[in-house]
DSSP file (Angstrom, degrees, kcal/mol; ACC not computed):
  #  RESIDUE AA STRUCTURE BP1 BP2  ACC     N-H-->O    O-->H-N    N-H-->O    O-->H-N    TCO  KAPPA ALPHA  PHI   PSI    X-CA   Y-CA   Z-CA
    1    1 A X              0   0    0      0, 0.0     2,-0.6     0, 0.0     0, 0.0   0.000 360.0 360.0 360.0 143.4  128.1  138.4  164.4
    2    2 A X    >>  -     0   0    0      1,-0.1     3,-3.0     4,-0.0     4,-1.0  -0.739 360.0-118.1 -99.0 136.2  125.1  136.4  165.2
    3    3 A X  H 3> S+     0   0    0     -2,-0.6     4,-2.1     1,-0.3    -1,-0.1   0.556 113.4  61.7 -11.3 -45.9  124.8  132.6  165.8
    4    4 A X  H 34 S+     0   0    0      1,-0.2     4,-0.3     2,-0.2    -1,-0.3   0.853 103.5  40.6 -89.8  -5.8  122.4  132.7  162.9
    5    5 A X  H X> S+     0   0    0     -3,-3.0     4,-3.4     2,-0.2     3,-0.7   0.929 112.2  58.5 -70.9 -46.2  124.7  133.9  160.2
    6    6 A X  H 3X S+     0   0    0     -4,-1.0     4,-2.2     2,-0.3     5,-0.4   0.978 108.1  47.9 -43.7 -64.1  127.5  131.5  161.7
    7    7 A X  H 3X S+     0   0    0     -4,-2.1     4,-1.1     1,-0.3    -1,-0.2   0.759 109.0  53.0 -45.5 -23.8  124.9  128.3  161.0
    8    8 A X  H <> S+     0   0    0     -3,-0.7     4,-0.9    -4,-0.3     6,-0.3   0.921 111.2  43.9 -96.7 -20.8  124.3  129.6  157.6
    9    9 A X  H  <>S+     0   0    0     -4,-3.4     5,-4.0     2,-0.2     6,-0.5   0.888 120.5  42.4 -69.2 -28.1  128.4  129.7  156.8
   10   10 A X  H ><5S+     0   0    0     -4,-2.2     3,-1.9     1,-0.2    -1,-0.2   0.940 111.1  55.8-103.8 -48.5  128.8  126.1  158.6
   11   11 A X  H 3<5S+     0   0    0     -4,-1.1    -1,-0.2    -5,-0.4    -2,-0.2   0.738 117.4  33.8 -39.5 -44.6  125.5  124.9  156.7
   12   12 A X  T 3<5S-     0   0    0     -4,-0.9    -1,-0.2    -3,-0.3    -2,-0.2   0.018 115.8-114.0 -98.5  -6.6  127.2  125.9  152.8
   13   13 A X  T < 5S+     0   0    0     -3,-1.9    -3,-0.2    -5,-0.1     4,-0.2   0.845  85.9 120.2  75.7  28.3  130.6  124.9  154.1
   14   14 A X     >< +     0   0    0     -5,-4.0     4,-2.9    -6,-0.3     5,-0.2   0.174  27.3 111.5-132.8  40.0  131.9  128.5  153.9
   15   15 A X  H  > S+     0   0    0     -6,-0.5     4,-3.0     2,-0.2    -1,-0.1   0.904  77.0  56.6 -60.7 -39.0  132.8  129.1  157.5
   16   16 A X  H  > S+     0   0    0      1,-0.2     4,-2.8     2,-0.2     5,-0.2   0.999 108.8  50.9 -58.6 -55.0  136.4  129.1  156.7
   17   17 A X  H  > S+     0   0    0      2,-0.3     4,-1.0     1,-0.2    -2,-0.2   0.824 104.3  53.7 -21.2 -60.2  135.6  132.1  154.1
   18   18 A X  H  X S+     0   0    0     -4,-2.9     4,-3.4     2,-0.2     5,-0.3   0.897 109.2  52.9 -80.9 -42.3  133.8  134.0  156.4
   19   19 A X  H  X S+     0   0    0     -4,-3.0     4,-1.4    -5,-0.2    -2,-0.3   0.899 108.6  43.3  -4.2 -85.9  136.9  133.8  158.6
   20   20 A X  H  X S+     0   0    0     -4,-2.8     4,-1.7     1,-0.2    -2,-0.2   0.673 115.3  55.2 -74.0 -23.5  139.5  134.9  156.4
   21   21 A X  H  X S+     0   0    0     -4,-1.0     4,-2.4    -5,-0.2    -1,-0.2   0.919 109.3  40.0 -94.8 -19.3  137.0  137.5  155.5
   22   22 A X  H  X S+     0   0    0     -4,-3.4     4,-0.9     2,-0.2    -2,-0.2   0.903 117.6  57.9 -65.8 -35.0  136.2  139.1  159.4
   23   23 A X  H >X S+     0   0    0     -4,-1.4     4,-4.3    -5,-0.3     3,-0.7   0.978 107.2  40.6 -45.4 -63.0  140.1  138.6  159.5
   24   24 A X  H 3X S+     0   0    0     -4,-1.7     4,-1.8     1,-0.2    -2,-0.2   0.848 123.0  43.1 -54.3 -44.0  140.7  141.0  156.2
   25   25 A X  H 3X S+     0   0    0     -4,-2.4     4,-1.0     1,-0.2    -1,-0.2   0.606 108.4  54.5 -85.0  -1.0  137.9  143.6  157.7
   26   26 A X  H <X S+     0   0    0     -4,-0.9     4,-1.9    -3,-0.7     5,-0.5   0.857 108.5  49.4 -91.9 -78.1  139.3  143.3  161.0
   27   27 A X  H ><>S+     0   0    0     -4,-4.3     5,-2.3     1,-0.3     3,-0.7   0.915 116.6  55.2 -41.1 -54.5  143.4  144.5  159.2
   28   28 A X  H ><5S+     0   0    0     -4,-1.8     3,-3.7     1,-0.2    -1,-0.3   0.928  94.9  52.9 -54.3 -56.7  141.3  147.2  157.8
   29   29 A X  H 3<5S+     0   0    0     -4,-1.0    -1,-0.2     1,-0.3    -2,-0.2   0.717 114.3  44.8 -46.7 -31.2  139.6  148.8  160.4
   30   30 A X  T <<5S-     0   0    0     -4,-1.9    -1,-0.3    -3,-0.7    -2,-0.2   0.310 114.6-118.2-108.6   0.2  142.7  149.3  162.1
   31   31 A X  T < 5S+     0   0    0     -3,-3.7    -3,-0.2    -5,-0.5    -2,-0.1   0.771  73.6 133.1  65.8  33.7  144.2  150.4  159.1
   32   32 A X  S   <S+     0   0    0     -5,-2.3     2,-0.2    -6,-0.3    -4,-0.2   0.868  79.4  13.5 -71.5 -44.6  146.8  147.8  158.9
   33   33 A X  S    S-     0   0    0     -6,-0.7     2,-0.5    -9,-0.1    -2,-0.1  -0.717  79.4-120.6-121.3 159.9  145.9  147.0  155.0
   34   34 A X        -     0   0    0     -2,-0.2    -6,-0.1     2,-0.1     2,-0.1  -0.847  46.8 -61.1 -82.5 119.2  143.7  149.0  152.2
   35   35 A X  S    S+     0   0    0     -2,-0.5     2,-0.1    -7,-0.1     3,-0.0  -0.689 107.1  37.6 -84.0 151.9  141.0  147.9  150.6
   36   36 A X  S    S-     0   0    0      1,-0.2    -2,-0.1    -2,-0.1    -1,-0.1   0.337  80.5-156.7 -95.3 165.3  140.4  145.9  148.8
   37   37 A X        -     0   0    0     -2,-0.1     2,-0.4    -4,-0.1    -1,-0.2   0.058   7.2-126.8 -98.4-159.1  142.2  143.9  150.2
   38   38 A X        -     0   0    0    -14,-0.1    -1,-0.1    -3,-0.0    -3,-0.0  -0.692  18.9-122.7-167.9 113.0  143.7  140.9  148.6
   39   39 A X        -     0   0    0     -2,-0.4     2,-0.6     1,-0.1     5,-0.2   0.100  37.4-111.3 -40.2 134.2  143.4  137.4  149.8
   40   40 A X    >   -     0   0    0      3,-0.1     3,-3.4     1,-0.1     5,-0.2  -0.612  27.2-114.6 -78.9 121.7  147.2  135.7  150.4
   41   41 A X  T >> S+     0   0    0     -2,-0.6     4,-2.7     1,-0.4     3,-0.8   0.389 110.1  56.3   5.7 -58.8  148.3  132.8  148.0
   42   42 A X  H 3> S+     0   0    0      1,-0.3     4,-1.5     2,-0.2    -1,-0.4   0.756 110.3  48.5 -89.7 -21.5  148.5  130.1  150.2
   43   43 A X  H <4 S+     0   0    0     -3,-3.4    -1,-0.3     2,-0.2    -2,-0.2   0.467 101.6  58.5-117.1  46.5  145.0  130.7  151.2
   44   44 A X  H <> S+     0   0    0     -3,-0.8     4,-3.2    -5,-0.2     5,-0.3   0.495 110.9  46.7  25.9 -72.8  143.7  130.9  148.0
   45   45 A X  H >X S+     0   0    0     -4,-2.7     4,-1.5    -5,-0.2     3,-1.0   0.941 106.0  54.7 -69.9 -54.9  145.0  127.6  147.5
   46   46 A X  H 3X S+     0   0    0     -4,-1.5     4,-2.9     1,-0.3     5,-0.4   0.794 114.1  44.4 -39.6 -32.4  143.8  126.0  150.7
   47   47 A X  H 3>>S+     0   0    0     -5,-0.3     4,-3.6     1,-0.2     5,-0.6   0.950 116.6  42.2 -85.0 -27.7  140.4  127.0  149.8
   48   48 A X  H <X5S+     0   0    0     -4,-3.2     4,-4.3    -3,-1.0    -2,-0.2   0.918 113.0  55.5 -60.2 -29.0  140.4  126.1  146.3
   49   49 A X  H  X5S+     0   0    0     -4,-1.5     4,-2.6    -5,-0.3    -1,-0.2   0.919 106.6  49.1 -76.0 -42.6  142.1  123.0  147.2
   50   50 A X  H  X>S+     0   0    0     -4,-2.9     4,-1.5    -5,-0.2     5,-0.7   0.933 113.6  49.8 -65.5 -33.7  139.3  122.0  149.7
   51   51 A X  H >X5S+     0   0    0     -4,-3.6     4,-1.2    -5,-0.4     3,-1.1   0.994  98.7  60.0 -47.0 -59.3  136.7  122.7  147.0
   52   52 A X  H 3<<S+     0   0    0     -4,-4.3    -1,-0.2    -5,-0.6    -2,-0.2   0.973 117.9  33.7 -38.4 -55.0  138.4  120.7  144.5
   53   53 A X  H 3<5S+     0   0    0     -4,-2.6    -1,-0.3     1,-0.2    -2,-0.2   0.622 128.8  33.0 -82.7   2.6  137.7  117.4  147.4
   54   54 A X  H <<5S+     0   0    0     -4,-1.5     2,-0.7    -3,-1.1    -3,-0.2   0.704 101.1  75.2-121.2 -50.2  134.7  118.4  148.7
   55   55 A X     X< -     0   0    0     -4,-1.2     4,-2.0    -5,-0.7    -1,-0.2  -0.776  50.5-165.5-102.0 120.5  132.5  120.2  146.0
   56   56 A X  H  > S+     0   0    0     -2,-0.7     4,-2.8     1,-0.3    -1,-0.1   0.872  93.4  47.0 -48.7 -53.3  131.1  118.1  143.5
   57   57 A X  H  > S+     0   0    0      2,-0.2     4,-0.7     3,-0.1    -1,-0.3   0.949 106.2  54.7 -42.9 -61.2  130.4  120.9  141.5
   58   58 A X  H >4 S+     0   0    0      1,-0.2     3,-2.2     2,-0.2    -2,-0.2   0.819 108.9  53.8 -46.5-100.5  133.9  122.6  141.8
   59   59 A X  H >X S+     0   0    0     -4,-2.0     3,-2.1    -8,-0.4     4,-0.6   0.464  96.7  67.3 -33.1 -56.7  135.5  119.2  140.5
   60   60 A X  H 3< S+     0   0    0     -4,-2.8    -1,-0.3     1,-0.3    -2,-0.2   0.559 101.4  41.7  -1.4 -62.8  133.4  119.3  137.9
   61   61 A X  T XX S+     0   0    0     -3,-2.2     3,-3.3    -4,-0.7     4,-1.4   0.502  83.5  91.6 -68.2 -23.0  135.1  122.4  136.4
   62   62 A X  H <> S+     0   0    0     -3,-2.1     4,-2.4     1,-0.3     5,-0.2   0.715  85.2  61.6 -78.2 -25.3  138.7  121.5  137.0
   63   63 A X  H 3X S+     0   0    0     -4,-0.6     4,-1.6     2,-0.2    -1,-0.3   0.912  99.7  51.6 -52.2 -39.7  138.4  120.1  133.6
   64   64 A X  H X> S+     0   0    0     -3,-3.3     4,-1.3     1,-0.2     3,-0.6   0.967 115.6  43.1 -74.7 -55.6  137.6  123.5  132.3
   65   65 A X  H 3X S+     0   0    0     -4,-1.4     4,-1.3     1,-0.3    -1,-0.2   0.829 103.0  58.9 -82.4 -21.4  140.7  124.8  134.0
   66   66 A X  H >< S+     0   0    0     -4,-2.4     3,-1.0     2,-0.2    -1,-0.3   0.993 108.0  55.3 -23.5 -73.8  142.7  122.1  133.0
   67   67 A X  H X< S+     0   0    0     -4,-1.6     3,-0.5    -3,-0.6    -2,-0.2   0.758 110.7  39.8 -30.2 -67.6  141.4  123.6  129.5
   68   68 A X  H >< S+     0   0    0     -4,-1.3     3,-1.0     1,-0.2    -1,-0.3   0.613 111.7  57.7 -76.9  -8.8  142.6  127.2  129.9
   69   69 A X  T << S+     0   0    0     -4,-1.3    -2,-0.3    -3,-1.0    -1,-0.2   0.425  95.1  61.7 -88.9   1.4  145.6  126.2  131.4
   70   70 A X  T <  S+     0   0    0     -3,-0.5    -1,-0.2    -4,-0.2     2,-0.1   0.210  86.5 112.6 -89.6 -11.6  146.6  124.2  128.5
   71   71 A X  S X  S-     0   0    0     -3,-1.0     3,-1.1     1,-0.1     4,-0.1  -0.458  78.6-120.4 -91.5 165.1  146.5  127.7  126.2
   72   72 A X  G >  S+     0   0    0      1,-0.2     3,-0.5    -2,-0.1    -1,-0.1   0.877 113.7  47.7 -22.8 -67.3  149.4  129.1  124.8
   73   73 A X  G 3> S+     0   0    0      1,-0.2     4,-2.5     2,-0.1    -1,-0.2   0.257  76.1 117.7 -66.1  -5.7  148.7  132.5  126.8
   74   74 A X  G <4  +     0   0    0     -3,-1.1    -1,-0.2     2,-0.2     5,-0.1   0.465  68.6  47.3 -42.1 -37.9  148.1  130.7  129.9
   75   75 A X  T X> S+     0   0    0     -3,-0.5     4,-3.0     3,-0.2     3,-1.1   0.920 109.7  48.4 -71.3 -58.7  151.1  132.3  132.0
   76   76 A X  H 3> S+     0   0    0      1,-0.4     4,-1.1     2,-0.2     2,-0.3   0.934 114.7  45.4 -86.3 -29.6  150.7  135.9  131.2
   77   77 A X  H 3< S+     0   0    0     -4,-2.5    -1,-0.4     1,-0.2    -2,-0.1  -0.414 110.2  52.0 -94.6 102.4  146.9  135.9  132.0
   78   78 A X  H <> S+     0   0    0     -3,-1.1     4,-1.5    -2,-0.3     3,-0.2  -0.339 115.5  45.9 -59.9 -45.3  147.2  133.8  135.4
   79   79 A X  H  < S+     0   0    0     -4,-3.0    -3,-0.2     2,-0.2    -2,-0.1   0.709 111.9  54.1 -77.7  -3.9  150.1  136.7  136.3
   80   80 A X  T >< S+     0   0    0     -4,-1.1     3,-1.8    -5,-0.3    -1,-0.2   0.919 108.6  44.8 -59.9 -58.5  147.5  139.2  135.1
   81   81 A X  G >4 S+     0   0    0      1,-0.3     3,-1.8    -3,-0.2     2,-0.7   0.950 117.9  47.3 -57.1 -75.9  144.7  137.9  137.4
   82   82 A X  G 3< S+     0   0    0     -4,-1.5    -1,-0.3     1,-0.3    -2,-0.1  -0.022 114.6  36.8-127.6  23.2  146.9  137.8  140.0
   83   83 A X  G <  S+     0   0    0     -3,-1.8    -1,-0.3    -2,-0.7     2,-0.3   0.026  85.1 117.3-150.5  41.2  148.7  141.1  140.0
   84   84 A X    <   -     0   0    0     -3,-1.8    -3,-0.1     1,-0.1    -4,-0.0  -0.683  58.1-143.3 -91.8 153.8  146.0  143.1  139.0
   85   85 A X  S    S+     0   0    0     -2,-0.3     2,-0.2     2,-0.0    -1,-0.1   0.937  76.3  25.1 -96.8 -33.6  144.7  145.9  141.5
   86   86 A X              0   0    0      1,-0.1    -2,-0.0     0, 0.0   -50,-0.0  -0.623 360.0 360.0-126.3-177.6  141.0  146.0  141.2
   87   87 A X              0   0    0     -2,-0.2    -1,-0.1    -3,-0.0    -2,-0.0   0.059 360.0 360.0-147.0 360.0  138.4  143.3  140.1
């Protein structure tokens, strides 16, 4: 990967991203996993959780998920989303 693609992930704050994602194409290639592949829980949260303190924008929303997490139906689709096979 070249130095300038690295500057624009550290520049947008999404170096960790691009990480976990050379990690995921990396398990593929060598045909450890399938694709697609499907990011693990705990970092999921880590990134979400560093959004939440760092992007203004992201905080923003948390109201809105507050919102849908509040519905009645709120369990069965988050275990939908998250044990669904394609996107």
């Amino acid at each position: 990967m070249s130095r300038g693609i690295w500057s624009i992930a550290v520049e947008h704050g999404v170096d960790e991203a691009l990480e976990a994602l050379l990690e995921a194409c990396s398990f593929v290639r060598r045909g450890l996993v399938e694709a697609p592949y499907r990011l693990k829980p705990h970092v999921l949260f880590k990134a979400y959780t560093h959004k939440a303190f760092h992007d203004t924008l992201f905080r923003s929303t948390l109201l809105n998920i507050y919102r849908y997490m509040a519905r009645r139906d709120a369990g069965l689709r988050v275990s939908t989303r998250l044990t669904r096979k394609s996107y």
